[in-house]
C-alpha positions, 0 to 999 in steps of 0.5 A: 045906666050902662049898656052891655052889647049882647054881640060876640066880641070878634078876635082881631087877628093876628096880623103877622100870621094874616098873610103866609109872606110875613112869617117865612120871610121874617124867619128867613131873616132870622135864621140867615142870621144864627146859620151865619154865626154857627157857621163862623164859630165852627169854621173858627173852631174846626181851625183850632182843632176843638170843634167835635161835631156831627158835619162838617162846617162847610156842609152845614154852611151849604145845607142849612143856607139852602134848605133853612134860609132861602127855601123859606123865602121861596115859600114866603113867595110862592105861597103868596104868588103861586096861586095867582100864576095859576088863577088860583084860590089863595092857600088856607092859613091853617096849611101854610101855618102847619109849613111854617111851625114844620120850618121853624122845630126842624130848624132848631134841632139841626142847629142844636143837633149840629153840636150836640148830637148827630141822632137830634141833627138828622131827625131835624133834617127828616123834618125840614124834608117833610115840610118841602115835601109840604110845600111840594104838595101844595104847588103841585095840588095848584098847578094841577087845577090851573088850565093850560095856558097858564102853566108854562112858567109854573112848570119850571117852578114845580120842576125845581122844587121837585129836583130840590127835593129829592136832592134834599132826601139824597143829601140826608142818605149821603150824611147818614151812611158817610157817602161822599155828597153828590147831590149838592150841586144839583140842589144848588144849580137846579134847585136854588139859582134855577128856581130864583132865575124862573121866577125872576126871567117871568117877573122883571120882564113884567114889572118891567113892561117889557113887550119884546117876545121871549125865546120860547126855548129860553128856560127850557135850554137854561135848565139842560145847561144847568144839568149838565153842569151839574153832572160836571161838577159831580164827575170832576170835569172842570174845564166841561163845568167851565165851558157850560158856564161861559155857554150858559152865562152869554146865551142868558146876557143875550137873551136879557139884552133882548127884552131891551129893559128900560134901566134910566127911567125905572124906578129904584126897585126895578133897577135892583132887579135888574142888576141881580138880573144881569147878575145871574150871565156876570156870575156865570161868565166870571165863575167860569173865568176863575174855574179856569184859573184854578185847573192852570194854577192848581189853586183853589179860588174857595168856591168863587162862582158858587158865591157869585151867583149865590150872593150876586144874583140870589141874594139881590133878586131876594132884596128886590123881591122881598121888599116889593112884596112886604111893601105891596101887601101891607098897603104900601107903594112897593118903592125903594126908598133910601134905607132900602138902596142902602141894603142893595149897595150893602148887599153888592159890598159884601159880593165884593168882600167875599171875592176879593176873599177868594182871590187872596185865598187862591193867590196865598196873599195874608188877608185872609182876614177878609173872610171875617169882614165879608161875614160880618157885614153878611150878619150886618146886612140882614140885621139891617133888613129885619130892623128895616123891614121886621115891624112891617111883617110883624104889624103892618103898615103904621098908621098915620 
């Protein structure tokens, strides 16, 4: 005779929704992707003089890249971690869920909005703002209940996310009313690199088992310098704008020297880190070089220094810290192994690709063909991520 449990079957769960990292970083991945084509297509377009849309090429590039892509691995990260900075409880499912899907609605009608209506492209952007504005709430609901002496490190955190976000609200009003786009530099100086640096001068260290003390003045000079560049880039002043550049990037090789990081017997992931660490001064000493450069030649090195840092430090920190905690919270040793130093060496390529565009750009060389290249492998990069790492975000660690 067969038996019939009288129990309630229980709903497994849905793995990729079980930890708020997996869905935002494989979006994250995804949109990288489709921004990176759009731009491309219209960038192509625009030189044809057949693009009809509502944005400029560039400004989409700028603002979809910031507030799409990498504000999502920001989220898939801080929502991970933010709470155990603070000692905090985790945050609930239902209120990162109710982020992601915010991400994901806004995100399409930005995209289709970009060409086919400028009313669909600005809702997505009111979206998108609401969802930061989300997140913005969370953080700061957490930071709130932590004590004292654990927000040191979460103050400055907190403190990019709420320039970014009010850069975001101020970039909407300046492409709606046709104003010229003073809060670009601000969300990329104060929100996207100072936000990435934050979290990296608290984790490399750590990771590292780093015992030298910290200037305790160290992030909070970072962050007046990087307003300072900003208002620079703002009012136009290149030789200021280059000048904190060169101050900035060697008081942070300094500092970073300092820690007397252990490079030869790190393993393979820390020393991803540590490139994209000193990334960050190289990027830095060198933007400013070619700023230089463009006042005296009275050239254009097609946003060099931004792309440096952007690609350079960004970027690879995104690497390293993406695979430590895709692979530690699915149960896995968070090591890279031979696909993964294939992505960093991938990724370093494509920062070369990309100045040595920029170089050509500036000095008027025919090979401006390299602009394609180095776009491509961008594409070809993160398609090489998501094959990499995409089942683990969507299913876990296999069994064996």
């Amino acid at each position: 005779m067969q038996n019939f449990s009288t129990e309630p079957e229980t709903k497994k769960e849905n793995y990729f929704l079980s930890q708020p990292h997996q869905p935002f970083f494989l979006a994250g991945i995804v949109w990288a992707i489709v921004v990176m084509v759009i731009y491309m297509a219209s960038y192509k377009l625009m030189l044809k003089g057949t693009l009809e849309s509502f944005l400029a090429p560039v400004t989409f590039h700028a603002y979809t890249l910031i507030f799409i892509v990498f504000t999502q691995f920001f989220i898939g990260f801080l929502y991970t971690t933010f709470s155990r900075f603070c000692q905090a409880p985790p945050i609930k499912k239902p209120y990162y869920l109710r982020t992601f899907f915010l991400y994901q609605v806004a995100s399409l009608l930005i995209v289709v909005g970009f060409f086919t209506s400028s009313t669909l492209m600005f809702v997505g952007m009111g979206i998108l703002l609401v969802g930061q504005m989300v997140f913005l709430y969370m953080l700061q609901r957490i930071f709130t209940s932590a004590q004292p002496a654990l927000r040191d490190d979460p103050f400055w955190i907190l403190t990019s996310l709420y320039i970014g976000t009010i850069a975001h609200a101020i970039w909407i009003i300046e492409l709606i009313f046709h104003w010229q786009e003073y809060a670009m530099p601000f969300a990329f100086n104060l929100y996207l690199i100072f936000m990435t640096f934050s979290v990296a001068q608290r984790m490399v260290p750590f990771f590292s088992h780093s015992f030298e003390e910290k200037n305790p003045r160290f992030v909070a000079i970072v962050f007046a310098a990087f307003i300072f560049k900003s208002f620079a880039s703002v009012l136009e002043l290149p030789l200021v704008d280059a000048g904190i550049s060169l101050f900035l990037g060697n008081f942070i090789l300094r500092e970073v020297l300092r820690w007397k990081l252990s490079f030869k017997q790190a393993p393979n992931i820390l020393k991803i880190l540590h490139i994209a660490l000193y990334w960050m001064p190289a990027a830095l000493i060198l933007g400013a070089v070619f700023q230089l450069l463009e006042v005296f030649l009275s050239t254009s090195f097609m946003f060099v220094d931004k792309h440096l840092l952007a690609l350079g430090f960004l970027t690879t920190i995104i690497i390293g810290f993406g695979t430590r905690v895709t692979l530690g919270h699915s149960g896995q040793p968070p090591q890279a192994d031979a696909v993964t130093l294939k992505l960093f060496y991938l990724t370093q390529i494509v920062v070369g690709l990309r100045f040595l565009y920029s170089l050509v750009f500036g000095f008027d060389l025919p090979m401006l063909w390299l602009f394609d290249i180095s776009l491509s492998l961008w594409l070809i990069l993160f398609l090489f991520w998501g094959w990499k790492f995409g089942p683990v975000l969507i299913f876990g660690k296999e069994e064996t």
